[in-house]
Structure formats: structure tokens, C-alpha cells
N, C-alpha and C positions, 0 to 999 in steps of 0.2 A: 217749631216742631218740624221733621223731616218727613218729606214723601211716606216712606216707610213706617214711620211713627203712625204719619196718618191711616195708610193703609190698613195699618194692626188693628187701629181704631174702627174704622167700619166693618173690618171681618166683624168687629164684638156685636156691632150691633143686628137689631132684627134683618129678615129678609125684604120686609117693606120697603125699610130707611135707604137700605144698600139699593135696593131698585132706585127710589127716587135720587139718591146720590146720582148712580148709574144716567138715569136720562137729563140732569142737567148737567154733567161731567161731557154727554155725549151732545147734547144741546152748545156748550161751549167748544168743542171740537167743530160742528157742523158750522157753527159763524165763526169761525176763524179765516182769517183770509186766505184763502187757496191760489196760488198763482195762477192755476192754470184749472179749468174745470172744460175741457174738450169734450168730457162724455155727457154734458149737460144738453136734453134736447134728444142724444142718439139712444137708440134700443140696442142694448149690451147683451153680450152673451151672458151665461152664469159667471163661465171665467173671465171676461172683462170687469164685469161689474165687482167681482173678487178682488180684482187688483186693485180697483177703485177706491173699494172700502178700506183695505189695507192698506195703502199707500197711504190713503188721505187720514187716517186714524192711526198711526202709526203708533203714537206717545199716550196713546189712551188703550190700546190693544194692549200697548206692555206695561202698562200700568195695573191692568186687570190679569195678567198674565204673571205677578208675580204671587 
């Protein structure tokens, strides 16, 4: 089954399903190994911490973005 295939598949379902998909989707992005975590520790602007999230969720942002 492809990305996409899968995709279509939980638009079908409830909102529930799609949230818990969503938080171990985002739970498996968060232990992923990050080379580099510099911001860990500092107090970020809004727009620091923007880039942060983005940067580092890149392939799950566009996943949810299709």
C-alpha cells in the first residue's frame, strides 16, 4: 500500500482515529534521531521555536499537508 493509499485511508476514518494516528505519527517523528538539537535547554522566540518545529517535522508536516 502507498503513502497516499494510506492517507485516503484515514481521511475515511473518524476524527478520534485520525487524532490518535496523528500523536503516535508525531511521537515517531519526535524519537527520531535529530543530529543536532541546539535549541534544547534555550528559551526560543515564537519564531525560533517555528523553525524548530518545522525543520525538525519536515516529512510529517507534508504528509499532513497533502
Amino acid at each position: 500500500m502507498s503513502a497516499t493509499e494510506i492517507i485516503k485511508e484515514i481521511d475515511r476514518l473518524p476524527v478520534e482515529d485520525q487524532k490518535e494516528i496523528f500523536v503516535f505519527l508525531t511521537k515517531k517523528v519526535i524519537s527520531a534521531e535529530v543530529p543536532s538539537k541546539r535549541w534544547l535547554g534555550k528559551k526560543l522566540s515564537f519564531e525560533e521555536a517555528c523553525d524548530v518545529v518545522f525543520r525538525e517535522n519536515r516529512e510529517l508536516l507534508s504528509a499532513l499537508s497533502k
